[in-house]
C-alpha positions as CSV (number, residue, x, y, z in Angstrom):
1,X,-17.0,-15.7,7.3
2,X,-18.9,-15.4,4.1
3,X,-18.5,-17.8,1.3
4,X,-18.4,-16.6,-2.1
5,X,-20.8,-18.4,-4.8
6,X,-18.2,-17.5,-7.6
7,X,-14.1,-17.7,-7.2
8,X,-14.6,-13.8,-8.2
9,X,-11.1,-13.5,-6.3
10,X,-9.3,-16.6,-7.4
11,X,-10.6,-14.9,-10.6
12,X,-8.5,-11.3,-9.3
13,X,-5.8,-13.1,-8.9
14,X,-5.2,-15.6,-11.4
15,X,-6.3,-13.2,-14.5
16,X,-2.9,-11.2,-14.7
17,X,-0.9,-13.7,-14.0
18,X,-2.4,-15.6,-16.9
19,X,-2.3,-12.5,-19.0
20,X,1.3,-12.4,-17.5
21,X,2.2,-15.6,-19.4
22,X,0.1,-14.7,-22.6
23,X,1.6,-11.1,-23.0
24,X,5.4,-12.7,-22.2
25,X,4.6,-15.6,-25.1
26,X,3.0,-13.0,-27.7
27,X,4.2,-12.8,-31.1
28,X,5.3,-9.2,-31.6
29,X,5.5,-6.1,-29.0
30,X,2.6,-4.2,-30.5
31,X,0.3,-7.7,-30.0
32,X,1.4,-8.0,-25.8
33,X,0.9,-4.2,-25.3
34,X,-2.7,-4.7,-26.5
35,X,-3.2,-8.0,-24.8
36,X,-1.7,-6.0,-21.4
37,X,-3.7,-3.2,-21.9
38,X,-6.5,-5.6,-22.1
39,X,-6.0,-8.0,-19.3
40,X,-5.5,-4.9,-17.3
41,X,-8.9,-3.2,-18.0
42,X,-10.3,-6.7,-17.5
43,X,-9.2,-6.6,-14.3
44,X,-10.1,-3.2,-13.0
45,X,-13.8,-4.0,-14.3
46,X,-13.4,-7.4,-12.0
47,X,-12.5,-5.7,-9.1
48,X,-15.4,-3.1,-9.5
49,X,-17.7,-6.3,-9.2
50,X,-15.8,-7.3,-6.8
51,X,-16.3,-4.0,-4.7
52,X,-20.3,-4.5,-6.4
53,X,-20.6,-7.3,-4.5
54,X,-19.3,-6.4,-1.0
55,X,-21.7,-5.9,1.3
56,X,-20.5,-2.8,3.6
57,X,-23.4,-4.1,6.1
58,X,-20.9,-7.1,6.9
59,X,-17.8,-6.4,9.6
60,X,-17.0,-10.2,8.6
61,X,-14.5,-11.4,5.8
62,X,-16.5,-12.0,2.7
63,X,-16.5,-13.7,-0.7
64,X,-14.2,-16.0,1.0
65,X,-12.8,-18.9,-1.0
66,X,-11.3,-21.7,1.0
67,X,-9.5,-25.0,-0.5
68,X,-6.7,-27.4,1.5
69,X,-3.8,-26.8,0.0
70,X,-1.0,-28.7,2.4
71,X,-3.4,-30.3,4.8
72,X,-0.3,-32.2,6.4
73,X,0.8,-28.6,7.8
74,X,-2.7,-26.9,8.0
75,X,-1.8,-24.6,5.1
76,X,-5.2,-23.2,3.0
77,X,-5.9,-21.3,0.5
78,X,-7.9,-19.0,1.7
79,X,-8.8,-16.1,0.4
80,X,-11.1,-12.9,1.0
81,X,-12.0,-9.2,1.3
82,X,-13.2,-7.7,4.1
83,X,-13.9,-3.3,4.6
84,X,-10.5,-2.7,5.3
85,X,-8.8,-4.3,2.0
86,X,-12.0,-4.4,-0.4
87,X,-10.9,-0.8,-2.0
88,X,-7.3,-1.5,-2.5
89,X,-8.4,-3.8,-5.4
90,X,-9.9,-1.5,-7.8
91,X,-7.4,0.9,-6.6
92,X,-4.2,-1.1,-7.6
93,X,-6.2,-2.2,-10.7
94,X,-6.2,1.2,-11.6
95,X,-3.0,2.3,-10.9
96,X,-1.8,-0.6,-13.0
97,X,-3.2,-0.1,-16.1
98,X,-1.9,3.6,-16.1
99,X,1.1,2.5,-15.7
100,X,0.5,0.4,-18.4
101,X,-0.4,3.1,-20.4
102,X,2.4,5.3,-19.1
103,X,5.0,3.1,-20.4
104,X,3.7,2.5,-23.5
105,X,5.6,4.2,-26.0
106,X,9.0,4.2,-23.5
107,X,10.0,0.4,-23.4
108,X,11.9,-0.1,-26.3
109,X,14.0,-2.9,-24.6
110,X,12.1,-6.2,-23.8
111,X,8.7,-5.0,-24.4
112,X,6.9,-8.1,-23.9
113,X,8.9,-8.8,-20.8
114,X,8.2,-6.2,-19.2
115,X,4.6,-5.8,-20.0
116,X,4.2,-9.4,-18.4
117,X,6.2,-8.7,-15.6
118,X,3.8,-5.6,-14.5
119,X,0.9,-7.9,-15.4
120,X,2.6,-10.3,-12.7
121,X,3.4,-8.0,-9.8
122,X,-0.3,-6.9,-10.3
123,X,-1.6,-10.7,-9.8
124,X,0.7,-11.0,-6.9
125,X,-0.3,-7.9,-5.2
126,X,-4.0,-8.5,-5.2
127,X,-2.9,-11.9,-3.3
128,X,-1.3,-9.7,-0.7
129,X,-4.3,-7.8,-0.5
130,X,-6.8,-10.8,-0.2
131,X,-4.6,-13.7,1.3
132,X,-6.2,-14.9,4.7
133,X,-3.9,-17.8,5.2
134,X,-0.7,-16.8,6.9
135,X,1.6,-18.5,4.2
136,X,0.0,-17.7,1.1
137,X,0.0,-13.9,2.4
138,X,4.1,-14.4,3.0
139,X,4.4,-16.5,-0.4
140,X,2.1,-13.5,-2.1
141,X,4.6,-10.9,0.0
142,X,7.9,-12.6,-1.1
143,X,6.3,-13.0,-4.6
144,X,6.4,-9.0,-4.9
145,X,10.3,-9.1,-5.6
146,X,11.0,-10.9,-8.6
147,X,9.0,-8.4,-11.1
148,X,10.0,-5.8,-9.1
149,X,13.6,-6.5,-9.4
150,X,14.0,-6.6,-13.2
151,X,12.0,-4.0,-13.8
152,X,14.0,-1.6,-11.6
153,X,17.1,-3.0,-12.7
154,X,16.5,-3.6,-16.6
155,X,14.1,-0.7,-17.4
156,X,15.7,2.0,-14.5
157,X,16.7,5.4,-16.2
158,X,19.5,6.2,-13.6
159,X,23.1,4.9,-13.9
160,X,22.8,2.6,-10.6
161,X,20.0,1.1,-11.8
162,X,21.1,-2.6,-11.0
163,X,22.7,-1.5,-7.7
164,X,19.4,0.1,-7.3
165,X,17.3,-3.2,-7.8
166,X,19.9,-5.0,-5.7
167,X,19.5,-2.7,-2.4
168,X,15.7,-2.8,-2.9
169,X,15.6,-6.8,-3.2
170,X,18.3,-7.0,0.1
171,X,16.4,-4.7,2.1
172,X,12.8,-6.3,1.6
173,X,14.4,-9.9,2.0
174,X,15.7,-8.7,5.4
175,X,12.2,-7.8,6.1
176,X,10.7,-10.5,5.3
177,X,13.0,-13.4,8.1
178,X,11.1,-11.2,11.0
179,X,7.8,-12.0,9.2
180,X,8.4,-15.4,8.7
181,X,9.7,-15.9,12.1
182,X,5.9,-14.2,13.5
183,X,4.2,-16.1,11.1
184,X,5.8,-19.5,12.6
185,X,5.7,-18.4,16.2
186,X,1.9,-17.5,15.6
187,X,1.3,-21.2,14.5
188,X,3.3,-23.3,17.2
189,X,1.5,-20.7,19.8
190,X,-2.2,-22.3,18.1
191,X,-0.6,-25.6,19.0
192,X,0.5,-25.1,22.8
193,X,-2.8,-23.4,23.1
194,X,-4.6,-26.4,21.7
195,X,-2.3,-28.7,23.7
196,X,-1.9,-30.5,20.8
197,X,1.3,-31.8,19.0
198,X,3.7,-30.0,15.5
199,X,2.7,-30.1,12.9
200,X,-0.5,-31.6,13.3
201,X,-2.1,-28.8,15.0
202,X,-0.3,-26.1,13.8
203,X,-2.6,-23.4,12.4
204,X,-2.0,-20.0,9.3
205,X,-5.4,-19.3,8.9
206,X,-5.9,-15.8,9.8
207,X,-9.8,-16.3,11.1
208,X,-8.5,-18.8,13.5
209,X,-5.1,-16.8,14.7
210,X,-7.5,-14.0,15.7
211,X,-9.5,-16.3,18.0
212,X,-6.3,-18.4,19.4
213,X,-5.4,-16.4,22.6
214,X,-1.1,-15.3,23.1
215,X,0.6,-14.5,26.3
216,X,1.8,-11.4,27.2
217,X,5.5,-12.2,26.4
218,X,5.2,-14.0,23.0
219,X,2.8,-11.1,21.9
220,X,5.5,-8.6,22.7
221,X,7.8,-10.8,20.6
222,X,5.3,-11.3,17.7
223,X,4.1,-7.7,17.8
224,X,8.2,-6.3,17.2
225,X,9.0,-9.2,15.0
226,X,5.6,-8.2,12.5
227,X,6.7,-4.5,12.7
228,X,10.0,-4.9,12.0
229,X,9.1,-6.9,8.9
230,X,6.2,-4.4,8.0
231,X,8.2,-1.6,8.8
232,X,10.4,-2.1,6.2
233,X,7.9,-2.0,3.4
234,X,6.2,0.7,4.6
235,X,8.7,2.3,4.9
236,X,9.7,3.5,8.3
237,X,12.9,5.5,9.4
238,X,15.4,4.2,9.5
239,X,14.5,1.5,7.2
240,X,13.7,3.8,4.2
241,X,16.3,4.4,2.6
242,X,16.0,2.1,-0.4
243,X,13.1,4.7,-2.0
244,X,14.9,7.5,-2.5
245,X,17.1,5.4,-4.6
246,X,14.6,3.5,-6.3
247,X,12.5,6.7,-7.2
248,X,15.7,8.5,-8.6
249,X,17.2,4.7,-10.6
250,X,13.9,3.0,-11.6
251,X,11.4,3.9,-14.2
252,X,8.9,6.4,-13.4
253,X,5.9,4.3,-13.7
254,X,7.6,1.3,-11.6
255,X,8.3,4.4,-8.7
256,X,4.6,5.2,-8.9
257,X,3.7,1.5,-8.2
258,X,6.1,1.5,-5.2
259,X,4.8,4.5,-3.8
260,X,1.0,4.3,-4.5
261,X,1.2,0.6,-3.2
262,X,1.8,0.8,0.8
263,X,2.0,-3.0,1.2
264,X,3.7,-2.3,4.5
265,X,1.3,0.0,6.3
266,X,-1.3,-2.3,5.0
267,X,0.1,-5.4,6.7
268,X,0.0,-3.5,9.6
269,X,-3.7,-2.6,9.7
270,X,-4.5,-6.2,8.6
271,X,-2.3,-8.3,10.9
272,X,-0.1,-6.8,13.3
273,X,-2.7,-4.6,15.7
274,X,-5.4,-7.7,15.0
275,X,-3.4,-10.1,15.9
276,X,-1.5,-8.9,19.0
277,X,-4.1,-6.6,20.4
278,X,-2.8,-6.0,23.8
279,X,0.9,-5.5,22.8
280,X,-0.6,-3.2,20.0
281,X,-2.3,-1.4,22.9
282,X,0.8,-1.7,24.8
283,X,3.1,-0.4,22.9
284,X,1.2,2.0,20.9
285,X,3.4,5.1,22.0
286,X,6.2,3.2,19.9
287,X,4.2,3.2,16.5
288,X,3.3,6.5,17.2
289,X,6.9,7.8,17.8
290,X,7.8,5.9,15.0
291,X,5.2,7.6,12.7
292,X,6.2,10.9,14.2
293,X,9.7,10.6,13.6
294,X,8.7,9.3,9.7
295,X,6.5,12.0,9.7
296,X,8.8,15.3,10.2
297,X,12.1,13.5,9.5
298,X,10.5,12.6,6.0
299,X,8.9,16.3,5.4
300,X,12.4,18.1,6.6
301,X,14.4,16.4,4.3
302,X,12.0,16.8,1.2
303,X,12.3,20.8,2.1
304,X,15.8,20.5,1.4
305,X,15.5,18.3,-2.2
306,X,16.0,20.1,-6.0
307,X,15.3,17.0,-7.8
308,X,11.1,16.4,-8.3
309,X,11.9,12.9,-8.2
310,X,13.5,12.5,-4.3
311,X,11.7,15.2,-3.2
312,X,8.1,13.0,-4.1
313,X,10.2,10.0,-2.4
314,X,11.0,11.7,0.5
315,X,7.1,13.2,0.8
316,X,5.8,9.3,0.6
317,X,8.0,8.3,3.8
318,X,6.6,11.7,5.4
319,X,3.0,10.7,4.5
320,X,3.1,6.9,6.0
321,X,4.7,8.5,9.0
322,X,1.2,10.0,9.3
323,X,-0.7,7.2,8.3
324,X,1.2,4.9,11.1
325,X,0.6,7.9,13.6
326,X,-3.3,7.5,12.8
327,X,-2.9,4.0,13.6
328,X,-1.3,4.2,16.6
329,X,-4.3,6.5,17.7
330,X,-6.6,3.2,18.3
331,X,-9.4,5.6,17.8
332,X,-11.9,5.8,15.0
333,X,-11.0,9.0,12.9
334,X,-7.2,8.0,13.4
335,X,-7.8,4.4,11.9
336,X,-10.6,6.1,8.7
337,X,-7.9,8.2,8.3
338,X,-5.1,6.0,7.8
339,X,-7.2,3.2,5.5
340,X,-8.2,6.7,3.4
341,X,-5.4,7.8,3.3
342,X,-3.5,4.9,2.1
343,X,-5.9,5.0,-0.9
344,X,-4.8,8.1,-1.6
345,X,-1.4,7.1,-2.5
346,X,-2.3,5.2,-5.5
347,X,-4.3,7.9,-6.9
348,X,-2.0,10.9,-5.8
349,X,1.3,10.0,-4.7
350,X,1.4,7.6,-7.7
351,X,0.1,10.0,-10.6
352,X,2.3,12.8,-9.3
353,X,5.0,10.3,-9.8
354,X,4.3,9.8,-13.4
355,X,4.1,13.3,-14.3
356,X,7.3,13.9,-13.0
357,X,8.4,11.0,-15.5
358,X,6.9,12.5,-18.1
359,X,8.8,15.7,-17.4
360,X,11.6,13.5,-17.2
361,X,10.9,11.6,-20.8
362,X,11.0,15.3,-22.2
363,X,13.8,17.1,-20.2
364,X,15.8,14.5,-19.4
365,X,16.0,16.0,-15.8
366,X,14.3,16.8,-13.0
367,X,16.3,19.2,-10.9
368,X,15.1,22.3,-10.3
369,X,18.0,24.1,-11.9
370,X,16.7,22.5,-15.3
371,X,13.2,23.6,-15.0
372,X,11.0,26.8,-14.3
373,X,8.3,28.7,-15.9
374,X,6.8,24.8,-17.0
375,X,3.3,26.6,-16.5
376,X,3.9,28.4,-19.4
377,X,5.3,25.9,-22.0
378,X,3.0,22.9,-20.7
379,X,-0.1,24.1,-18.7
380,X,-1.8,21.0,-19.0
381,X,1.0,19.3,-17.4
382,X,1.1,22.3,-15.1
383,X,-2.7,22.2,-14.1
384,X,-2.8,18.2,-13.2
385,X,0.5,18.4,-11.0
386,X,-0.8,21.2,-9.3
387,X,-4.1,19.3,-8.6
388,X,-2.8,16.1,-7.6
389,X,-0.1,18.2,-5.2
390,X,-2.3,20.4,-3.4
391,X,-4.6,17.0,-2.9
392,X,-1.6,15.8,-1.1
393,X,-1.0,18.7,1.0
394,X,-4.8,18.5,1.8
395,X,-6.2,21.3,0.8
396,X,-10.2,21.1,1.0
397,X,-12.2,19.6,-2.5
398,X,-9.3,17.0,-3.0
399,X,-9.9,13.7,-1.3
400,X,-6.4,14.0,0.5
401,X,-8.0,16.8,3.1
402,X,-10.9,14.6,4.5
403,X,-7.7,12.1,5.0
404,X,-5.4,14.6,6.8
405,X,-8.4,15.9,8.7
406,X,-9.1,12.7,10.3
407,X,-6.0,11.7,11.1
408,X,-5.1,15.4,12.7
409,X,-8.4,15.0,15.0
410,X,-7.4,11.4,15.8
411,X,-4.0,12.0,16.9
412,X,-5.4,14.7,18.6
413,X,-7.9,12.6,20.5
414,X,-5.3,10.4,21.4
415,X,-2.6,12.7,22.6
416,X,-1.5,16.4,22.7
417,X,2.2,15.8,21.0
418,X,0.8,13.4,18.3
419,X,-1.5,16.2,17.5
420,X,1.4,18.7,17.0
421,X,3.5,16.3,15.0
422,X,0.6,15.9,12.4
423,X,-0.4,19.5,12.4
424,X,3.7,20.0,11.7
425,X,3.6,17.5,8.9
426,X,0.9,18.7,7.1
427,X,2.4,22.6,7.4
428,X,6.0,21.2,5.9
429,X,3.9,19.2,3.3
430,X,2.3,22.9,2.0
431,X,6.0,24.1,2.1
432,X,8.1,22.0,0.5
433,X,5.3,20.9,-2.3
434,X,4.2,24.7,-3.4
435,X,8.1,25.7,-2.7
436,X,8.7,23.3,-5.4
437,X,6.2,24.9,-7.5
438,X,6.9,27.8,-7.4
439,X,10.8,27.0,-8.1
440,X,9.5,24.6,-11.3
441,X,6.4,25.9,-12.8
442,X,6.6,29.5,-12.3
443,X,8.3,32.8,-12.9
444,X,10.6,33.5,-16.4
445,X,11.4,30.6,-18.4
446,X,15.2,30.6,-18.4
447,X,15.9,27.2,-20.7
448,X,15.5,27.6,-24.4
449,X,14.3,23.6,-24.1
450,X,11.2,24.6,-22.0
451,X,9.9,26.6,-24.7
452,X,9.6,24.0,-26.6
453,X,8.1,21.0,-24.6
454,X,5.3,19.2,-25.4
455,X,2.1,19.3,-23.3
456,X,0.6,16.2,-22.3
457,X,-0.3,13.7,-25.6
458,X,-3.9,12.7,-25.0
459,X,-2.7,9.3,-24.2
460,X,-1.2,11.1,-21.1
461,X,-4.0,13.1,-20.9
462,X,-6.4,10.4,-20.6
463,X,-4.6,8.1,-18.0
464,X,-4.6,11.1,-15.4
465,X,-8.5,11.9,-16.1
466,X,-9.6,9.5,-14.1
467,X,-7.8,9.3,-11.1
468,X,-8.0,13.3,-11.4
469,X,-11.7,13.2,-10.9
470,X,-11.3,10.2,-8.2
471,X,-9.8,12.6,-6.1
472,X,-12.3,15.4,-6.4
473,X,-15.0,12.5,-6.1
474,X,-13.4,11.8,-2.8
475,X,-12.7,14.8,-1.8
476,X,-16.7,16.6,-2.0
477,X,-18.0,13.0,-0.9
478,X,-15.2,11.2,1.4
479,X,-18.3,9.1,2.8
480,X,-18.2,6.7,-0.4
481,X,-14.9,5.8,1.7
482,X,-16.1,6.0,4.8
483,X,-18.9,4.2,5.0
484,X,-17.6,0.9,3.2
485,X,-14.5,0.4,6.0
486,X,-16.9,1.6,8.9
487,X,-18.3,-1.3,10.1
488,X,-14.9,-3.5,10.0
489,X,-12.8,-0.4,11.6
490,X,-15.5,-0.7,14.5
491,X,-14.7,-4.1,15.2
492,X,-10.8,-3.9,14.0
493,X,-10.9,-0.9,17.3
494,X,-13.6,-3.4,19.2
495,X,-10.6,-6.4,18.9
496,X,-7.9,-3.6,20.3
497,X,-10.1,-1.8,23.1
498,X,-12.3,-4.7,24.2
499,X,-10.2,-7.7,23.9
500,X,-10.1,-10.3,26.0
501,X,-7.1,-10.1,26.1
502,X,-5.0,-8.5,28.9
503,X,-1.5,-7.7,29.7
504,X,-0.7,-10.7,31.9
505,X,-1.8,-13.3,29.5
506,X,-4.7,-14.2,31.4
507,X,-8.3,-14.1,30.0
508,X,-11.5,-12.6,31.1
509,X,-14.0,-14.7,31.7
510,X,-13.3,-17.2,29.2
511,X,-12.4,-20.5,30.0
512,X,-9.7,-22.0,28.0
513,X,-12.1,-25.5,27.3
514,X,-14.7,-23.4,25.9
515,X,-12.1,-21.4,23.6
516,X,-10.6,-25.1,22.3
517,X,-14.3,-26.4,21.6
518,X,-14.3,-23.2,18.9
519,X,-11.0,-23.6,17.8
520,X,-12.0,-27.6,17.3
521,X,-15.4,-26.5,15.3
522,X,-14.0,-23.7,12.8
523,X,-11.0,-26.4,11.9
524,X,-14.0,-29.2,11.5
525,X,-16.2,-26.8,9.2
């Protein structure tokens, strides 16, 4: 691990949930919309330093901050960034301040609420993103809810709003006992391995888990009990059926948060394969049926949707399916893949989200019955949607088709059938995205109300600039990805391929007093 010099992340963290309080405390609206606006472009400029100071050379966590926090339990804070999660800062800095700006002019009710609470979920998130101490990541995790709760359920446009908010808070509680249970199983396993006594000995620190050796049968245990939990946020079929209803209940720019954010797939990558390598190895076929089934399940029913709203839900769950199928690949254009393509959320899946809110805002509808010949009224609108949806269906020049490509050639690679079932998903994405499209923003215009829409207001206009460009960037030079995440994927595959590790439990050629005297040292320094 390498220490940082500055608390830059303490600094990621801590900043919006101080503006969070400022903003909630302000004097009128119009003074905590500028102070939000503020502490959110404060923010993304921190996280470009923060990326500014990353050294992709490194495989190890860096900028790492490390304080005791309840040393009678072995809890730290400790937190870090490593090439896996050093991108998803500046990318969910991003995505919240548009969505900042998004809601701008639309929150009428509670303005400085709600400003704080996106502020909040913000601070929160970066903790997910950077936590690397097993109960600050879960308190981070659980910490989600809250904001996301009242702002589904007091800001949601849909008349289920608060039945809405109530399904999404049961279903992510649910996932979160399996978590909690893995994260307690991992530390009493430190403390048999240590043959040492509870709670003394116990350990969360994520650096130490990944050198404290599992059997066989608790990795099984610890490898269903994290996807479960992950699963859920992700989200995986069968467990995804809270989106569709949030993206049709909750405000569009709260849906574009959900979707661009993939907390789940990202707990995945960062503790579940790591940390049970040889189950992960083991039962890779079930991650990768489960991605499959995600995959097309998610893509068939979006062919069948009239409403923008579900069908951009329903394309989300189809997408992850293909990101967990890259993981599941254990090879190195699979796993590229999957990070990119998780990126690619917040800047796609997350804008093309918002326009469909602002067609919302100015329709009051998004069924397809309500809409066509959009091109013509709004072709501004028109001309980003189509950008941002053909970058998700991965055509070449956006930065979704170095993405897909990967992640076709890695599944691929890894088997026949995986390689059909990606190369299926990514034909249904083209069909039921430019069948939309077609249905929406071509042909006559037969509402008088489309005639007379507003194109996008240069607020609106400005907001989808710059992710507009990020994914062209991306997409003529995918190697500014690429090469910041290669180094830690290597090892990341390394862990999984090479581990020492094996299916009975037993090491290879390790002895078990040599593994305690590096377990004693790291919890000495």
């Amino acid at each position: 691990m390498i220490e940082a010099g500055f608390p830059i992340i303490t600094l990621l963290i801590v900043l919006p949930l101080l503006g969070a309080l400022v903003t909630g405390t302000a004097g009128d609206s119009h003074l905590a919309k500028r102070i939000a606006l503020s502490i959110a472009g404060a923010e993304l400029i921190a996280t470009l330093v923060t990326v500014y100071l990353f050294n992709a050379d490194e495989s190890a966590f860096q900028l790492v901050e490390h304080h005791a926090w309840l040393p009678n339990l072995n809890i730290q804070y400790l937190v870090g960034i490593d090439g896996i999660s050093v991108l998803f800062l500046p990318m969910s800095a991003l995505l919240t301040l548009v969505a900042i700006i998004a809601s701008w002019n639309s929150v009428q009710y509670l303005p400085r609420f709600h400003f704080a609470l996106l502020l909040a979920l913000e601070g929160v998130t970066i903790g997910v993103f950077v936590a690397l101490d097993m109960v600050l990541f879960f308190l981070f995790w659980e910490l989600t809810l809250p904001p996301l709760f009242f702002l589904i359920g007091l800001w949601g446009i849909g008349p289920q709003r608060r039945t809405a908010a109530m399904k999404y808070t049961l279903f992510m509680l649910f996932g979160g006992v399996p978590l909690l249970f893995a994260i307690i199983m991992l530390a009493v396993n430190h403390a048999i391995q240590m043959h040492g006594s509870i709670p003394q000995d116990l350990a969360f620190s994520l650096p130490i888990l990944l050198d404290t050796p599992i059997p066989a049968d608790w990795q099984t245990i610890i490898f269903l009990l994290l996807l479960a939990g992950f699963a859920v946020k992700a989200p995986l079929v069968p467990f995804h059926t809270w989106l569709p209803t949030t993206a049709m209940e909750a405000p569009a720019h709260t849906t574009a948060l959900l979707t661009g954010l993939k907390l789940g797939a990202f707990g995945l990558l960062r503790y579940t394969m790591p940390l049970t390598p040889a189950a992960s190895v083991e039962y890779s076929w079930v991650l990768g049926i489960l991605g499959a089934i995600t995959l097309i399940y998610g893509a068939m029913i979006a062919l069948q949707q009239t409403n923008l709203r579900r069908l951009l839900a329903y394309a989300s769950i189809s997408h992850v399916g293909l990101v967990i199928v890259g993981i599941s690949t254990l090879n190195m254009q699979g796993l590229q893949g999957a990070i990119f393509q998780l990126l690619n959320f917040t800047l796609i899946a997350g804008c093309l989200m918002l326009i469909a809110g602002f067609i919302q805002h100015r329709l009051g509808s998004t069924e397809a019955i309500h809409l066509g010949g959009l091109a013509k009224a709004v072709p501004r609108l028109t001309a980003f949607f189509f950008l941002f949806a053909i970058a998700s269906i991965g055509v070449p020049g956006g930065s979704g088709f170095p993405a897909e490509l990967l992640l076709i050639i890695g599944a691929l690679n890894a088997h026949p059938s995986l390689g059909i079932a990606a190369l299926m998903g990514a034909i249904l994405g083209a069909g039921y995205m430019l069948s939309f499209i077609r249905r929406a923003f071509y042909g006559p215009v037969v509402h008088a109300s489309i005639s007379q829409l507003q194109d996008l207001r240069t607020r609106e206009l400005g907001l989808l600039c710059l992710p507009a460009l990020l994914v062209l960037l991306f997409g003529f030079f995918p190697n500014l990805i690429l090469n910041t995440n290669k180094l830690t994927a290597e090892a990341w595959l390394n862990r999984l391929t090479n581990s020492s590790f094996v299916s009975n439990g037993d090491y290879v050629q390790q002895s078990q007093d040599q593994h305690e005297t590096e377990l004693v040292s790291r919890r000495v320094q």
